[in-house]
C-alpha positions as CSV (number, residue, x, y, z in Angstrom):
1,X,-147.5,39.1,-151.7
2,X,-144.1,37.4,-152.0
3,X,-144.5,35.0,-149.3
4,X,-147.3,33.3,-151.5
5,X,-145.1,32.8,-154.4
6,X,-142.0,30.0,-154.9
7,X,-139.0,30.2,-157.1
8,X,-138.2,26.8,-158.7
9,X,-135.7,28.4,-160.5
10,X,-132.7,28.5,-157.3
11,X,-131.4,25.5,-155.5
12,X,-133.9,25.6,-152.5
13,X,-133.2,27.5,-149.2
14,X,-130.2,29.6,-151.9
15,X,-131.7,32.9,-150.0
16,X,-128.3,34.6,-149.8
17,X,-126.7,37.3,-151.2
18,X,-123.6,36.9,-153.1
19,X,-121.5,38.9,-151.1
20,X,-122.5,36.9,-147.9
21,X,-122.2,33.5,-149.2
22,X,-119.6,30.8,-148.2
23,X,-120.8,29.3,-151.0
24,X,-122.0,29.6,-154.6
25,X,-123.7,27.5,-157.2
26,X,-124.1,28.0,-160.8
27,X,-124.7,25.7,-163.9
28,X,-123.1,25.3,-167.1
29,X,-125.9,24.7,-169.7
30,X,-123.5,23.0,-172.2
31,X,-123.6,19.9,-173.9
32,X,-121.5,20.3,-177.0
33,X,-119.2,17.6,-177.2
34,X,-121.7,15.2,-176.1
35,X,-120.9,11.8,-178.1
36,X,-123.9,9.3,-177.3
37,X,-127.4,10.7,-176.3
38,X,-127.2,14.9,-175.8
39,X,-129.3,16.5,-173.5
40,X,-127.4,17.6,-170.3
41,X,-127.6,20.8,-171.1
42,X,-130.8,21.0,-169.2
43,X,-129.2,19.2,-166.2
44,X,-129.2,22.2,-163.7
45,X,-132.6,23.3,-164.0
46,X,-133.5,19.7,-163.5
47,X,-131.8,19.6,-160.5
48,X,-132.7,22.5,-158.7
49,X,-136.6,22.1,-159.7
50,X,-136.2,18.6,-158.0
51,X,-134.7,19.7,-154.7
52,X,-137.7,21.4,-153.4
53,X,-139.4,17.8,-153.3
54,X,-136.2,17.1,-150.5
55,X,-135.9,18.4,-146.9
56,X,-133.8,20.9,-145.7
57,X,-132.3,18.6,-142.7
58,X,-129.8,15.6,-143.4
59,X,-130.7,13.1,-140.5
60,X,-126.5,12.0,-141.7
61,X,-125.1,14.8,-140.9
62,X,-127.6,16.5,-138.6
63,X,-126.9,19.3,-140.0
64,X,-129.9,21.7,-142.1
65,X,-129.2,23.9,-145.3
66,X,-131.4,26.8,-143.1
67,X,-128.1,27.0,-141.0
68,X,-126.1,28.1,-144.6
69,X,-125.4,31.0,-146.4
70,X,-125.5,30.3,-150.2
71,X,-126.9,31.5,-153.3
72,X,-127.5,30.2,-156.6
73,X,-126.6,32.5,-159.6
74,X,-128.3,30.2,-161.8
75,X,-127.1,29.4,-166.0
76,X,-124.3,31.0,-167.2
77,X,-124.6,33.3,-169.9
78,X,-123.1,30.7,-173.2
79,X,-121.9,32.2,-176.0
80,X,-119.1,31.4,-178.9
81,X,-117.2,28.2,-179.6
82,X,-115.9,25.9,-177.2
83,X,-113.0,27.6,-176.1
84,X,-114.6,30.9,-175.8
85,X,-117.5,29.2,-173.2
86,X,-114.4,27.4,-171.5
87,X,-112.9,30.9,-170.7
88,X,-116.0,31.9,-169.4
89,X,-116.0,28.9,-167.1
90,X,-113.0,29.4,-165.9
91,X,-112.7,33.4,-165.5
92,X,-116.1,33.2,-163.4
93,X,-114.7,30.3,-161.2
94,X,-111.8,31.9,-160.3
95,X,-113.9,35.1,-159.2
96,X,-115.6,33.2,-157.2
97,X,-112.7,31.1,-155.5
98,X,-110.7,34.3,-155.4
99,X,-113.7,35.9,-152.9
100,X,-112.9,33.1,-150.5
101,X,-116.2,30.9,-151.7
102,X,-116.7,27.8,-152.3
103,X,-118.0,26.5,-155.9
104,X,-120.8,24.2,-156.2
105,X,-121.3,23.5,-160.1
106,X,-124.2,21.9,-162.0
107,X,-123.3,20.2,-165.7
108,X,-123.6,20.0,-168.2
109,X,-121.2,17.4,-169.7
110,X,-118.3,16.4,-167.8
111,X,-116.0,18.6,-170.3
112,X,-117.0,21.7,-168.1
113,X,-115.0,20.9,-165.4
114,X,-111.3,21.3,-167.0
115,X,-112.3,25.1,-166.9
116,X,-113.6,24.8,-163.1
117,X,-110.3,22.8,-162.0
118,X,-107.8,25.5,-163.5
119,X,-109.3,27.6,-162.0
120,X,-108.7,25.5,-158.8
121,X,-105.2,25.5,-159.9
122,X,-104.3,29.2,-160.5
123,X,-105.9,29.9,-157.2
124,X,-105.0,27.4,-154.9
125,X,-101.6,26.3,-156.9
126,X,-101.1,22.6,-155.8
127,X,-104.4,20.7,-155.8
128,X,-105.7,17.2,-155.5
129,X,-109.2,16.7,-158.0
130,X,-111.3,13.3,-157.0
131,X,-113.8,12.3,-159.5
132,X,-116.3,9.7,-159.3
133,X,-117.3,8.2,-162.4
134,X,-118.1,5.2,-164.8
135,X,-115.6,6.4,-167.2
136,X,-111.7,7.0,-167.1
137,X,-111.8,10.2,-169.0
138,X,-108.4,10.0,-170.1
139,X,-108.4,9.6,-174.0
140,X,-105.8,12.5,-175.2
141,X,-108.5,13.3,-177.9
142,X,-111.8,12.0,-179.1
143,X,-113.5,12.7,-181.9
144,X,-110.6,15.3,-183.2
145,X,-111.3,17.3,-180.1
146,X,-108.8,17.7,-177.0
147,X,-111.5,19.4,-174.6
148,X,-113.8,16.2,-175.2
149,X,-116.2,15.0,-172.2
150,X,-114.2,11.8,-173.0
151,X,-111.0,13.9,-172.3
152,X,-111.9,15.9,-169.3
153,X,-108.9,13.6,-166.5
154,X,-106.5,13.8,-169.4
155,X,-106.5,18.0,-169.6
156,X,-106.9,17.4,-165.7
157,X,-103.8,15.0,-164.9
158,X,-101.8,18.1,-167.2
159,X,-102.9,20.5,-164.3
160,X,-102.4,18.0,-161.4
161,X,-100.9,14.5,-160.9
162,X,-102.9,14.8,-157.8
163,X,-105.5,12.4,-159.0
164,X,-108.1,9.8,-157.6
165,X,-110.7,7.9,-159.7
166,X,-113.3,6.0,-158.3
167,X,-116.3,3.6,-159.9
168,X,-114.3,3.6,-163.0
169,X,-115.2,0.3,-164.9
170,X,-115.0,2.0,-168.9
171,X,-112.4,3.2,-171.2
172,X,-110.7,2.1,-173.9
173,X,-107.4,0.0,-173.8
174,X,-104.9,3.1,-174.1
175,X,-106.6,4.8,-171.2
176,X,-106.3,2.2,-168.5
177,X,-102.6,1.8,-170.2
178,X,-102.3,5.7,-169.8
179,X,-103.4,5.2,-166.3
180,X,-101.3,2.3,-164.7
181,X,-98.1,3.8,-166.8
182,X,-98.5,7.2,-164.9
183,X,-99.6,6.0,-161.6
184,X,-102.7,7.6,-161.7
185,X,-105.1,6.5,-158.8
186,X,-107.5,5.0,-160.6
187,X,-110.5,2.2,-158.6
188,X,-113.7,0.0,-160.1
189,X,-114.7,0.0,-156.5
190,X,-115.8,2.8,-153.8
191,X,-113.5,5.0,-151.8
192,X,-112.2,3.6,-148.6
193,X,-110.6,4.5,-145.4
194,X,-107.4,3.6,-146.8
195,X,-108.0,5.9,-149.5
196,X,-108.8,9.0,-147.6
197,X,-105.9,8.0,-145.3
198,X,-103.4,9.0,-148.6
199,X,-105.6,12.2,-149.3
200,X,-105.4,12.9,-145.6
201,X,-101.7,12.7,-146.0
202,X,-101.4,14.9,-148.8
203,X,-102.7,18.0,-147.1
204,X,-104.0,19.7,-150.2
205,X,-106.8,21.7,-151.5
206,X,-109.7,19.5,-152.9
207,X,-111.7,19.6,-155.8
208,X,-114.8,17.1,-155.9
209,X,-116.2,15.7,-159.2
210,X,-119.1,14.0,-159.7
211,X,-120.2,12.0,-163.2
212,X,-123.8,10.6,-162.3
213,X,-122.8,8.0,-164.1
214,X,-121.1,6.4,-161.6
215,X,-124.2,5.1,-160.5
216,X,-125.4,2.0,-161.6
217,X,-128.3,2.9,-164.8
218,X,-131.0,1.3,-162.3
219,X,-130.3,4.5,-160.0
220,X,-129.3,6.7,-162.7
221,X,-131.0,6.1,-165.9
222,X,-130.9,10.1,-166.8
223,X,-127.8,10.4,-168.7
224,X,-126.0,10.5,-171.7
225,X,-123.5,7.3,-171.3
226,X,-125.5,5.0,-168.8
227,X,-122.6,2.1,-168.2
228,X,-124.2,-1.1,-166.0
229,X,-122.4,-2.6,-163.0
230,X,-122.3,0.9,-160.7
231,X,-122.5,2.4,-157.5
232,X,-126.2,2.2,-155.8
233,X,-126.8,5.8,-154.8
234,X,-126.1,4.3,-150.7
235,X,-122.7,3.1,-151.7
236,X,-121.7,6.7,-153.3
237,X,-123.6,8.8,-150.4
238,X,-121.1,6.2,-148.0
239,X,-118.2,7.1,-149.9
240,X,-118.6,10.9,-149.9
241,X,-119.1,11.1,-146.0
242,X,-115.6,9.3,-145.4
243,X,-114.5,13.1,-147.0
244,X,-115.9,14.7,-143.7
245,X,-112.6,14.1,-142.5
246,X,-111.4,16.7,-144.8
247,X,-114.4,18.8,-145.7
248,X,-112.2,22.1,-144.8
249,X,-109.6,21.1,-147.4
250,X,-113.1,20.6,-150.3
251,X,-113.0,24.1,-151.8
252,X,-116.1,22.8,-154.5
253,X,-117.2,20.3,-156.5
254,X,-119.5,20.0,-159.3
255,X,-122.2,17.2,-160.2
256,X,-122.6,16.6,-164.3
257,X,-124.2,14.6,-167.1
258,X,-127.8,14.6,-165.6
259,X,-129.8,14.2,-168.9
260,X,-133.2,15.4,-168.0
261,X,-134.7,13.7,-171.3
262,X,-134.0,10.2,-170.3
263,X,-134.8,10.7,-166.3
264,X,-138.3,8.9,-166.1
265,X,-140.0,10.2,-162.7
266,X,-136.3,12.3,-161.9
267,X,-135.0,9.8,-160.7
268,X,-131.4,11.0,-161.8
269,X,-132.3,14.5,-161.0
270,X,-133.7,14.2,-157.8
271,X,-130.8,11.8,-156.6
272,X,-128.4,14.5,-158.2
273,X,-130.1,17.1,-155.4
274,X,-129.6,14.8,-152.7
275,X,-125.9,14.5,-153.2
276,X,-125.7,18.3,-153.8
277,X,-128.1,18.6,-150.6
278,X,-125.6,16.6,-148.6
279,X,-122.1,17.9,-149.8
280,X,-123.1,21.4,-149.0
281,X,-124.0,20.4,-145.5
282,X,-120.6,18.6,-145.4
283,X,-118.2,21.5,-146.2
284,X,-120.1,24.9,-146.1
């Protein structure tokens, strides 16, 4: 009988067991900090329902997920205050990256990925994080809170100076002050090859981060902070393949701040499985 049946609720083709996987995806359903519209919370289920509408084979990368071992271990199990769930975040991270596996990560707000990136840290020691985003991320606290979605490159730059921004074109003054005073590698515009030359020539373990956001509202309109003037979902897919060039140093990434709620026909979610779709045939 189980060959008549389908389970929308895994990434599709995530057939593997744990213990074989290279990699290993799991959502954060947590939204807490969430300082314009809420709603990412439901983010992962969004996209892993849209990625069965998606083939299997990238005509990019000629590659197909069949030829992958992954599995998806689906919501984490939330509980407690903020810095309880963070600990949780980060304790099963690093059992994961401890096993040898990669991490592929569904938000959720961007907050979640402090956790995931020291984890990155303790495991892997010296690090380099590149997130693509709208916003710099880089206030030291917003709204009274340190761990803040709004804060999430300034807890991050305290793990590793190792930093490069991308599609940023938001912030407030003292962030793009905090930025140029520290050096931090911080672009409006889309990676390029001299770019990955200076990541090439860092040799270090990579952490990927991806705000939806980053893409212009017309490609992204489900999520919380929708900032005009972004990426088209081309010009970020272009960007991310220059990192074939060091897809054995990419030890995860994570894709946030898909708001199901305000994703008319999915466009956000289903655009969110695409990247995940092609990512995982870059480095796994």
């Amino acid at each position: 009988m189980k060959e008549y049946f389908i389970d929308l609720s895994k990434f599709m083709m995530a057939n593997s067991s744990f213990e074989e996987s290279d990699g290993v995806i799991f959502s954060v359903p947590y939204d807490g900090t969430t300082s314009f519209k809420p709603g990412t919370r439901e983010g992962g289920n969004a996209i892993r329902i849209s990625s069965w509408g998606l083939e299997t084979y990238s005509p990019i990368l000629d590659r197909d997920l069949s030829e992958l071992k992954y599995c998806d271990l689906k919501d984490l199990d939330l509980y407690g205050n903020q810095e309880e769930i963070f600990n949780t975040v980060y304790s099963v991270s690093k059992e994961i990256l401890k096993e040898g596996k990669k991490i592929i990560v569904f938000g959720g707000e961007h907050s979640i990925t402090y956790p995931i990136v020291k984890a990155v840290k303790d495991v892997y020691k010296d690090i380099i994080v590149i997130q693509f985003d709208a916003h710099c991320d880089l206030r030291d606290e917003y709204l009274g809170n340190k761990l803040s979605h709004a804060c999430v490159m300034r807890r991050i730059y305290e793990l590793t100076k190792h930093i490069f921004q991308f599609g940023i074109r938001s912030g407030d003054r003292e962030e793009w002050k905090f930025a140029k005073k520290n050096n931090i590698y911080l672009k409006m515009d889309l990676m390029n090859k001299d770019d990955l030359k200076y990541i090439i020539e860092l040799d270090k373990p990579i952490y990927l981060t991806i705000d939806i956001d980053v893409l212009d509202p017309a490609y992204a309109p489900g999520t919380g902070t929708p900032e005009p003037c972004g990426f088209s979902t081309k010009e970020l897919l272009n960007s991310l393949y220059l990192l074939k060039k060091v897809k054995d140093k990419i030890v995860g990434f994570d894709i946030v701040e898909v708001s199901p709620i305000y994703d008319p026909a999915n466009i956000t979610a289903i655009t969110a499985a695409k990247i995940v779709r092609e990512l995982m045939l870059m480095i796994l």
